[in-house]
N, C-alpha and C positions, 0 to 999 in steps of 0.2 A: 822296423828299426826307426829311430828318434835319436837321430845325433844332432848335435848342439858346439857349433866351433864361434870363437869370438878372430874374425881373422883381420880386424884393426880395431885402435880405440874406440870407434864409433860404430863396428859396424860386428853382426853375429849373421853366421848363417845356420839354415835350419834344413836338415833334411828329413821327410815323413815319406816312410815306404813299409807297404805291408802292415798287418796289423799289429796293433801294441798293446801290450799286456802291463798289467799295475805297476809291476814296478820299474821297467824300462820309465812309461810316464810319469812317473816321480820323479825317476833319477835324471828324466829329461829340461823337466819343469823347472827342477829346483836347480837345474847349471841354467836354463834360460835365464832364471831372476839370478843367478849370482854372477853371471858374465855379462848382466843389464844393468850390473849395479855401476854410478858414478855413469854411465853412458847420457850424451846431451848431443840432441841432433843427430841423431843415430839414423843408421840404414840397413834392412834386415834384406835377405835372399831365404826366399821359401820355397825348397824343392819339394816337389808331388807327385814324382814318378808313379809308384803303384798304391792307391790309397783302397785302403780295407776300415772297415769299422773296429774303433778300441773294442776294447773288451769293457763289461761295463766296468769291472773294477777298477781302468784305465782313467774311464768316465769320471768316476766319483772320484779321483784323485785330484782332474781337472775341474772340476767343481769345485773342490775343497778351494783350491788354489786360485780361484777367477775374482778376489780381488788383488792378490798380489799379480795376477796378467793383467788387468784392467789399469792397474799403478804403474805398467810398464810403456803403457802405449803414453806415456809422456814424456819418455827417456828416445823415441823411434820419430823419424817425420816421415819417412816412407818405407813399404815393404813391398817387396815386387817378387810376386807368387810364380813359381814356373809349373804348369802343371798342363797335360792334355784332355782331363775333365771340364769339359764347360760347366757343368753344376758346381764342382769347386772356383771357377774364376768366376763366377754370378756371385757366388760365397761369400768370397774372398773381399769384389769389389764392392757388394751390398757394406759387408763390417766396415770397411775404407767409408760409406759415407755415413752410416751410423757414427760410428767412435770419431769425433773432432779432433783433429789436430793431427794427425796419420792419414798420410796417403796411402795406399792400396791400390797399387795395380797389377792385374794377370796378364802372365805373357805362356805362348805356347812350352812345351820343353826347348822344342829347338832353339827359342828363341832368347837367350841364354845373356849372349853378346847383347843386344836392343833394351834387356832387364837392365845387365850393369851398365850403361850408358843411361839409361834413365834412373838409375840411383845414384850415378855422378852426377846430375843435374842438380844445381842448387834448388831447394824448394821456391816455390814460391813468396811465402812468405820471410824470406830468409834476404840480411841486409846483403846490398851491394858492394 
């Protein structure tokens, strides 16, 4: 499953569970960049309950589409990953210091509540 909620002007949440097949990941992709559109300062919630490898056809869908996600991470200042994978929260925070301008950080599932308080937090770079 890949649902895709925008649940305030700035903010979308994402939940990835189980594996995904081509065209859920299109239809995922393409509400991610249309509920990103006009977003400034944005704050994303990535849930990661049960994570499974796409299907490759899934794959090449997200390939097709990675520079319109790449165009997105300038619309987001922070995304806080809930997942109980340590390999996805390394993931997650490695892309957070690669990609400029987007915070990234993993928090346990439980820890649910300590994510949205650290996505209320005004960024850093953000005026007073």
């Amino acid at each position: 499953m890949l649902k895709i909620t925008k649940t305030a002007p700035n903010r979308v949440d994402l939940t990835l569970s189980g594996k995904i097949e081509t065209e859920e990941m299109r239809k995922g992709l393409d509400d991610l960049i249309t509920l990103s559109e006009g977003v400034k300062g944005g704050v994303m919630l990535y849930r990661i309950p049960d994570f499974a490898m796409p299907s490759f056809g899934a794959i090449g869908v997200e390939m097709a589409r990675l520079p319109a996600l790449f165009g997105l991470l300038n619309n987001y200042d922070r995304c806080a990953v809930l997942t109980d994978a340590s390999w996805l929260k390394s993931a997650a925070e490695m892309k957070g210091s690669l990609f400029g301008g987007i915070d990234i950080k993993a928090f346990d599932l439980d820890q649910e509540e300590a994510a949205e308080a650290w996505l209320a937090e005004a960024p850093a770079s953000a005026p007073a």
